[in-house]
N, C-alpha and C positions, 0 to 999 in steps of 0.2 A: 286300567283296572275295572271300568266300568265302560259295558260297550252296549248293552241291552238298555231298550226304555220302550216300557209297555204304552200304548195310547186307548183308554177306553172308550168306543166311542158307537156301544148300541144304542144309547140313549134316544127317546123319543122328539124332542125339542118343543113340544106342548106350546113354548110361550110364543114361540114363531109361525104360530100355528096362522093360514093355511101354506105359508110357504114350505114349511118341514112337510106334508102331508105325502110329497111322494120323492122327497128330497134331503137329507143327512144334513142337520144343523151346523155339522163339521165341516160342511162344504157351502156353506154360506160364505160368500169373498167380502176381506176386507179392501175393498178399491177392488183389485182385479188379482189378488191369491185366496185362497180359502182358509180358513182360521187351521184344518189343521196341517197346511204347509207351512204356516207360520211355528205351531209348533214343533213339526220335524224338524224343520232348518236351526230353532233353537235346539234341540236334542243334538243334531249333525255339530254344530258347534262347540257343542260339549263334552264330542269324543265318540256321543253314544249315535251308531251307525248300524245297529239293528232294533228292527224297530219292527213290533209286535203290536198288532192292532185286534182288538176284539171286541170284532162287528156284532151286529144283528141283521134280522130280517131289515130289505130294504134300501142297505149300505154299501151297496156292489159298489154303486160311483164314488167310494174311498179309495179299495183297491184299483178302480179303473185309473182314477187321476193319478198314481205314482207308477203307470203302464205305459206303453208307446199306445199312441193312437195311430195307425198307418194310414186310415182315410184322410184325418186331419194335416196328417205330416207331408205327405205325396200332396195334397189340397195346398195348402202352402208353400212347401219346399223353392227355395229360390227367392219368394218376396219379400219383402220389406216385414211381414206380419211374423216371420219366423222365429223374429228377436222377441217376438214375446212368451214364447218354449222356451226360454234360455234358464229362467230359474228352478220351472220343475225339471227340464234337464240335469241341469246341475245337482239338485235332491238325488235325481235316480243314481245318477252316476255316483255318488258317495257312500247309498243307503241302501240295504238289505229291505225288504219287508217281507213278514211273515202274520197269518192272519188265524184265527179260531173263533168260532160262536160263542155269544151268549144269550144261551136258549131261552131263559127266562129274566125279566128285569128286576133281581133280587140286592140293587143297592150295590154300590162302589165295592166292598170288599168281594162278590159273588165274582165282579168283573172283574179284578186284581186273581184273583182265585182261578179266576178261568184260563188267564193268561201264563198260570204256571208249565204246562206244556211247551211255551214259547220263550219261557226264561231258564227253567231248569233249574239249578243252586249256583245264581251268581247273584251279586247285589246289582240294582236294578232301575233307573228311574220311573216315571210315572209323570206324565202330563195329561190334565185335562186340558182339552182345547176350545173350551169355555174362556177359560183364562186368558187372554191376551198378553204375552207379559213383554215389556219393550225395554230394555236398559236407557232410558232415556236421558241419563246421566253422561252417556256413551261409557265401554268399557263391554265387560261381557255379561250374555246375557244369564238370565236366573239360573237355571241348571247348569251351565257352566261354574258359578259362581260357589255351588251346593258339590259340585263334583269335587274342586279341591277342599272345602269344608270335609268330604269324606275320607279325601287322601292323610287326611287331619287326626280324624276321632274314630273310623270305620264303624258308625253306626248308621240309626235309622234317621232322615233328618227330613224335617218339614218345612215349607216356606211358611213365613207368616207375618199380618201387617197389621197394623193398629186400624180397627173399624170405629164410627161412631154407635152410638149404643142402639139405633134403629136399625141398624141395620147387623148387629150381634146372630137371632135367631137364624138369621141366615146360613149360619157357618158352622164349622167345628170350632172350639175357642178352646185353649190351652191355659195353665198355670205353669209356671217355670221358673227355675234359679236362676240366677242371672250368669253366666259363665265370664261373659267380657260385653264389650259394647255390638248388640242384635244376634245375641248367641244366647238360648238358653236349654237348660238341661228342663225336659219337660216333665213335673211333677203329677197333672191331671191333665184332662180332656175331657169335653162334653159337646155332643153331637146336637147343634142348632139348638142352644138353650135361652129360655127366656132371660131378659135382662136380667132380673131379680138373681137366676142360678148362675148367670154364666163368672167364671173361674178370672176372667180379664179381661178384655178388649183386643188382645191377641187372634186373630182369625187363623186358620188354615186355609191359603187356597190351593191353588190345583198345581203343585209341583213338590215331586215326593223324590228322595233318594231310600229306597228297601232294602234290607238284605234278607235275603231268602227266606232265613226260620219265620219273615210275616205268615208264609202261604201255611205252614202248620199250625200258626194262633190263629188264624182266620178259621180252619176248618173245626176248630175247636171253639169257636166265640158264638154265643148263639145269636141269633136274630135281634135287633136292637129298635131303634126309635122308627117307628112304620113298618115292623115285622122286614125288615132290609138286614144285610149285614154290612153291617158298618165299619169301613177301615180306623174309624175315630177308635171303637171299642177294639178294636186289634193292636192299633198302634198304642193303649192305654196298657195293655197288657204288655207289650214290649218294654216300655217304659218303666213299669215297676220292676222288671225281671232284670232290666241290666240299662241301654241307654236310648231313647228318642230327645234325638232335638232339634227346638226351635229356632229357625234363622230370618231376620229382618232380612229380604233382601235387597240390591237396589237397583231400583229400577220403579217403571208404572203396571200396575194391573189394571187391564182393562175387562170390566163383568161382560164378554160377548153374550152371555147367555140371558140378559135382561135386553130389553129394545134399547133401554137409555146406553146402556153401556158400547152396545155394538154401533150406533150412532155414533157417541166418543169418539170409540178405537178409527172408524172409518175417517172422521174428520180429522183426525191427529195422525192419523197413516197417511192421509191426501194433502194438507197442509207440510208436515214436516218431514217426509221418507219418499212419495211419490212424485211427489213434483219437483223434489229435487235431482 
């Protein structure tokens, strides 16, 4: 039902700064794969096997990494070093990609927006690859988890975890009904509010299932918190109009896109997945 998941990923990476300066945050490796192989392989998992990426200025070495490399491949070919191609191998061979610009850095819904040429009218996932998200419970991973959630309800639905209150302003944060136990029908949203305003302790992070009509509330939604367009205010509009929801998922998230958190993921990726 679901075979498309867009990846936005022109972002500038500022907090990784000077290592981003001439290198895609997305391709920062946890241990020895890049955060967004981690995200495809979750997507590939999920069913969803075309995979829409919308780069910027900069980000060639996205597209190149899901390419043959022939110098690299003929360079090796034969030795012992070969078995370490074996998992983006396996990605290509699964996975479609297709790629579009985003000309300007106009916030999360611009880039969702952008990526409408690459999705068309079908429903859609959405990973940032910021997010690290690991089913560390074992079982499957988030978007998987969110795919049959939509074979369920066929609406718009968001991951979402319980943050402490310092760390609220961070995030989109949600208000919701309760449907059953880490299912809710989402009532409000507000985009990185201060403690005092925020609606719950419910976060949005970076794993989305869409269906299509977002790309026509977005172009309709006007510019929101930093003159950006904001997938929070689009997905707010959907919500009143008919249904978004919010789902606890299970598993860990790890914040790649903070130094603390990309540390984490790497020590918990080389401890518990790598060396084994």
């Amino acid at each position: 039902m679901i075979k498309k998941c867009l990846f936005p990923v022109a972002g500038y990476g500022t907090r990784f700064l000077p290592a981003t300066k001439s290198m895609p945050k997305e391709m920062l490796p946890i241990v020895n794969k890049p955060l967004v192989q981690y995200g495809v392989e979750e997507a590939i998992e999920a069913g969803l096997t075309e995979i829409g990426l919308v780069t910027g200025r900069g980000k060639r070495a996205i597209a190149d990494h899901f390419d043959v490399s022939y110098e690299l491949e003929h360079q090796i070919a034969g030795t012992s070093k070969e078995e370490f191609l074996s998992s983006i191998r396996e990605v290509m061979s699964k996975a479609t990609f297709s790629m579009t610009r985003q000309q300007e850095m106009r916030g999360l819904g611009d880039a969702i927006l952008n990526g409408r040429r690459l999705i068309g009218d079908e429903p859609f996932g959405v990973v940032l690859s910021d997010d690290l998200c690991l089913n560390t419970e074992g079982g499957d991973g988030v978007l998987a988890q969110m795919v049959q959630l939509y074979k369920q309800f066929r609406c718009s639905i968001v991951a979402i975890q319980e943050v402490p209150e310092d760390q609220i302003s961070k995030f989109g944060v949600i208000a919701g009904e309760k449907l059953k136990d880490g299912i809710f029908q989402v009532t409000n949203m507000v985009e990185k509010p201060a403690v005092e305003e925020a609606p719950s302790n419910l976060a949005i992070i970076g794993r989305y299932i869409l269906t299509p009509d977002i790309f026509e509330i977005i172009e309709n939604t006007p510019p929101g918190k930093n003159g950006e367009l904001q997938l929070t205010d689009a997905l707010l509009t959907q919500a009143k109009n008919g249904c978004v929801l919010g789902y606890k998922f299970k598993g860990t998230r790890f914040d790649c896109g903070s130094v603390d958190g990309f540390v984490e993921a790497t020590n918990y990726v080389y401890n518990n997945i790598y060396k084994m």
